[in-house]
C-alpha positions as CSV (number, residue, x, y, z in Angstrom):
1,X,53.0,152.4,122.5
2,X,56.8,152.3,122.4
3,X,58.5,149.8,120.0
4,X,61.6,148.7,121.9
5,X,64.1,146.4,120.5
6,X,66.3,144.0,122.5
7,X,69.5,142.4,121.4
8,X,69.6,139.2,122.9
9,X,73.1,138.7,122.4
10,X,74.2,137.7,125.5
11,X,72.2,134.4,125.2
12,X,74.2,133.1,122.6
13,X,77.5,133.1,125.3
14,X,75.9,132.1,128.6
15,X,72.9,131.6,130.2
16,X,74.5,133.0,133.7
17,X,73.6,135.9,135.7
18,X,73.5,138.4,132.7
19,X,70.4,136.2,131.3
20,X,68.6,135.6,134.2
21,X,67.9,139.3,134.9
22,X,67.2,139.4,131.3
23,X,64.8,136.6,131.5
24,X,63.5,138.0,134.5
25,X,62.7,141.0,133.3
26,X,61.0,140.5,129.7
27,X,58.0,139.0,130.9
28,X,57.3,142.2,133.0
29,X,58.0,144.3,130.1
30,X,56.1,142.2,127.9
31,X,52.7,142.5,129.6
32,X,52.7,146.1,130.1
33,X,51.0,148.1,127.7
34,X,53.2,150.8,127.2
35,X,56.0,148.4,125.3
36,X,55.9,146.5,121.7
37,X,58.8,144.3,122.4
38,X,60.9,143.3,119.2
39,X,63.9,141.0,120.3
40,X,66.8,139.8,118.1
41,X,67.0,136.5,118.5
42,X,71.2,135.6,117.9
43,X,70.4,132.0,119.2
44,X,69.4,130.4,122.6
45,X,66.9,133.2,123.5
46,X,64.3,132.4,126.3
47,X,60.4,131.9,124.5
48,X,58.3,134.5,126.0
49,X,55.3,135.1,125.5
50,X,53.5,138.5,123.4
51,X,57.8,139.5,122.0
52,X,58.6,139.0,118.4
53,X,61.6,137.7,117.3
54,X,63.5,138.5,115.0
55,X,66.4,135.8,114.0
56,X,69.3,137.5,114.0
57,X,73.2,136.8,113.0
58,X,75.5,135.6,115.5
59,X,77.7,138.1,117.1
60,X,81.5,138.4,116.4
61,X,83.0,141.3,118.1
62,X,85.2,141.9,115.2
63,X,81.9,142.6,113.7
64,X,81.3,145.3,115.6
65,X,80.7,148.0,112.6
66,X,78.9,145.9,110.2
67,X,77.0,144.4,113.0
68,X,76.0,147.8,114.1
69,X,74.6,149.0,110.7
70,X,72.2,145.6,110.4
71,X,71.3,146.5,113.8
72,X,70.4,149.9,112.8
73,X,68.2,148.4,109.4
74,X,66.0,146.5,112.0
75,X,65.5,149.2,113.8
76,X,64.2,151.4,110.5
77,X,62.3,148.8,108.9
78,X,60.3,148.4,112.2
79,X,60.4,151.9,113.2
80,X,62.2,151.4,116.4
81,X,61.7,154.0,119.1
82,X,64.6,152.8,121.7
83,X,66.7,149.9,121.4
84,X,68.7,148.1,124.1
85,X,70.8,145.4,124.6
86,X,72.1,142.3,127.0
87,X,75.3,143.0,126.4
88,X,76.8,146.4,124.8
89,X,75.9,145.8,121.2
90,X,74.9,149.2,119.5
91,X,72.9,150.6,117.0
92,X,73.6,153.7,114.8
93,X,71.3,156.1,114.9
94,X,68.4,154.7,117.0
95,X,68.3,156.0,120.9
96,X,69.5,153.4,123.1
97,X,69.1,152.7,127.0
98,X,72.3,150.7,128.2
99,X,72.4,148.7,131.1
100,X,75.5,148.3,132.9
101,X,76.3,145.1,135.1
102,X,79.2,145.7,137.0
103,X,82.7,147.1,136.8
104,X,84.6,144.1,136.3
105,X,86.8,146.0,133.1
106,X,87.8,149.0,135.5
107,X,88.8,147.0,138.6
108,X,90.7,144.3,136.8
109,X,92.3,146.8,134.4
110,X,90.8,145.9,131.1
111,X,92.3,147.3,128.0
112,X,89.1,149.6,128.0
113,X,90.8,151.1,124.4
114,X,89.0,147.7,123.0
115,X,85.2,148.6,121.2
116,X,83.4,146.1,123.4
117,X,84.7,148.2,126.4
118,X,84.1,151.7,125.0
């Protein structure tokens, strides 16, 4: 069974678009057998059913580093095998899948030097 870890970040801006695939997709993800869902839970996070959370800080992009590195210490002391995120946060080390929403940054010209962008 693959332990995968979600940052549910993006909950604790919105509850838009962004969470409602999220929220959509979990519950599949949940009742498969081939994932242990682990989800950091940053604050507003949708109650599913067969995921453990994890209670999390709340994210600060000038954070980014530190936030990073505690994101990495979950993933060792539960021996994450893949971490993702709802929106661009990062671990160090651990193998990530990133989902990418749109291109909102590039068409509008985003100062894509900033670490959320990169």
């Amino acid at each position: 069974m693959i332990k995968l870890l979600v940052d549910g970040v993006f909950y604790q801006f919105a509850n838009t678009g962004i969470a409602r695939v999220w929220k959509s997709m979990l519950p599949i993800l949940a009742e498969t057998d081939e994932f242990e869902i682990y989800f950091l839970d940053r604050g507003n996070a949708p109650k599913i059913p067969k995921i453990k959370y994890i209670p999390f800080p709340t994210h600060r992009a000038a954070d980014g580093p530190a936030d990073s590195k505690l994101i990495q210490e979950v993933c060792d002391h539960y021996k994450i095998d893949i971490f993702t995120s709802t929106y661009y946060t990062t671990p160090l080390q651990t193998p990530m899948v990133l989902m990418i929403y749109d291109m909102i940054p590039e068409l509008f010209n985003f100062d894509l030097k900033q670490r959320m962008w990169m």
